[in-house]
N, C-alpha and C positions, 0 to 999 in steps of 0.2 A: 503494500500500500504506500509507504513512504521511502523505500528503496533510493531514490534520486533524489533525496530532500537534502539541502546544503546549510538548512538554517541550524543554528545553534542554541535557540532555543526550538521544540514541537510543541506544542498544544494538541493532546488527544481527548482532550474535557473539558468545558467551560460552561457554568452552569446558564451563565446570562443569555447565550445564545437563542435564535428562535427554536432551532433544533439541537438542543444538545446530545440527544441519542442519537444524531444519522447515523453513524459510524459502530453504532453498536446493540447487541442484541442483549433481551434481557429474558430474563427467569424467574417467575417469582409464583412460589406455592406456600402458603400460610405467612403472608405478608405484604409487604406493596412498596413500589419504587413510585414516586411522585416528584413535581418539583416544591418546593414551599419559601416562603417568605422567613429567614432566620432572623431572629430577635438583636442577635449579639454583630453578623456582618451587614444586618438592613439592605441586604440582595437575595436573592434567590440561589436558591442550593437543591440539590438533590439531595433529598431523604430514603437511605434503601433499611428497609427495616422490616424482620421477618423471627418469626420462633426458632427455625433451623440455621443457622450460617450458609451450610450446604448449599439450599433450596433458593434462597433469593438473593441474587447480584444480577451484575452487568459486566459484561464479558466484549473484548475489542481484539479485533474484528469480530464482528455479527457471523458471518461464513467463517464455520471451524477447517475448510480447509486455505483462510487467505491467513495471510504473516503480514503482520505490522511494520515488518522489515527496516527496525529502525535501530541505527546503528552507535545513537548516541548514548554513552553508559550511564547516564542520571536520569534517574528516576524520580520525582516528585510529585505526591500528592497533597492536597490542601484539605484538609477535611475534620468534622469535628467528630468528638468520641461521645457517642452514647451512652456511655458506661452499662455496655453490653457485650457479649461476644460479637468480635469481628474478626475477616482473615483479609489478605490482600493475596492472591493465586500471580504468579509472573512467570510466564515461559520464555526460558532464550535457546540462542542457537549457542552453542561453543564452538573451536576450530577443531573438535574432530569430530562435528559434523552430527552432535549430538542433542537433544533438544531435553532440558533443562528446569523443571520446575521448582518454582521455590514459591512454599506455604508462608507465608507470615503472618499471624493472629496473635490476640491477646490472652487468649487460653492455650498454650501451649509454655509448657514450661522450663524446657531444655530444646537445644538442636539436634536432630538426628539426619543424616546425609546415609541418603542410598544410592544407587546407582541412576536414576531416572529423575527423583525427586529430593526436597528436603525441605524441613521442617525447622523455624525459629520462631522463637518468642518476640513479640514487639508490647512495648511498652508505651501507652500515651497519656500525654497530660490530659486532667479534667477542659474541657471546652474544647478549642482550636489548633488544630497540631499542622506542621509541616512536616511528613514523612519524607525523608530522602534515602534512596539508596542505591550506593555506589556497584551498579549491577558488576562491572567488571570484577571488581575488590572479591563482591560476594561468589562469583563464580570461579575468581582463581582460589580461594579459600577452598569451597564446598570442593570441587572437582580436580583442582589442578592444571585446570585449562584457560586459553583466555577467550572472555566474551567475544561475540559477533555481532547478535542484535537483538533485540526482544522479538518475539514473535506474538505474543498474545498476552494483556492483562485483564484480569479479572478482580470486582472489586465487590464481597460478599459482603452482607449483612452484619454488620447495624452499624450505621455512619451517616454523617452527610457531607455532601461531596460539594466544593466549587467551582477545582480545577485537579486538570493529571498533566504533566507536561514532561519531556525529556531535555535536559541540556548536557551540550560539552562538556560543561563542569558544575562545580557551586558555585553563584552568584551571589554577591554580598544582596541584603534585601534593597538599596539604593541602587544597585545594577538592573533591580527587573523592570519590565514595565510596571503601572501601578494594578493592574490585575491578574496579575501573577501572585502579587505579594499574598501574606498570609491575609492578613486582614487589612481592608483597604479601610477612608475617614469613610463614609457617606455624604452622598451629595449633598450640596445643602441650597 
């Protein structure tokens, strides 16, 4: 999908947009993914919220057989904590041509690395969090190998969402545009 893309920052979520699902399919059995008006960033957000983690997210690309083919190792989500179970699902490619899952949730309590997948703990503040992670870092860690690209993210139950973006690197929060950042003033 993004294969030929040069920018240095990606945007593959933005909750303001008129369509912020075009680009992705969703799931949702004993819950509901909506957009809603958040008290604390006074914008709209995606609220995915469901009894099971499993059963309700939104998954990128929509077609499980297209790759998001995106080659920049940062990963950032904007999102706030429910104070509920949540996981964030990311699949990459590595260079031996391997594809890569990494589980990240708030109920899990140690890492365990297999041969296909793995599994860590994440940890977030009460409210508004900036999730980053440095997918290369984590793959030459888990596997031994070095990243290529993400192929698919998935963002399960209970959170609310702003923005998911990829950059070259970390940008101090005066480098982003102003909605990128965690939390923007409100217009006034």
């Amino acid at each position: 999908m993004f294969r030929n893309s040069k920018s240095k920052l990606l945007s593959i979520f933005c909750c303001v947009g008129a369509k912020p699902l075009l680009i992705w399919g969703t799931q949702v059995r004993n819950g509901h993914i909506r957009r809603v008006l958040d008290e604390d960033t006074k914008s709209l957000v995606l609220h995915i919220e469901g009894r099971n983690v499993a059963t309700t997210y939104i998954t990128c690309p929509e077609d499980k057989s297209e790759s998001l083919a995106i080659g920049l190792p940062f990963l950032v989500l904007v999102l706030k904590n429910l104070k509920k179970y949540f996981s964030i699902e990311i699949t990459v490619l590595d260079d031996s041509n391997m594809r890569r899952r990494f589980r990240v949730s708030n109920y899990q309590s140690a890492t365990r690395v297999q041969p296909f997948s793995a599994t860590m703990p994440m940890s977030l503040n009460p409210n508004w969090n900036e999730v980053r992670f440095n997918l290369a870092d984590i793959t030459r860690r888990a596997y031994g190998t070095a990243y290529v690209e993400t192929v698919r993210v998935q963002v399960h139950a209970n959170c609310r969402l702003r923005r998911i973006y990829f950059s070259d690197r970390l940008y101090a929060n005066d480098e982003l545009p102003k909605d990128y950042k965690l939390l923007i003033e409100p217009l006034q």
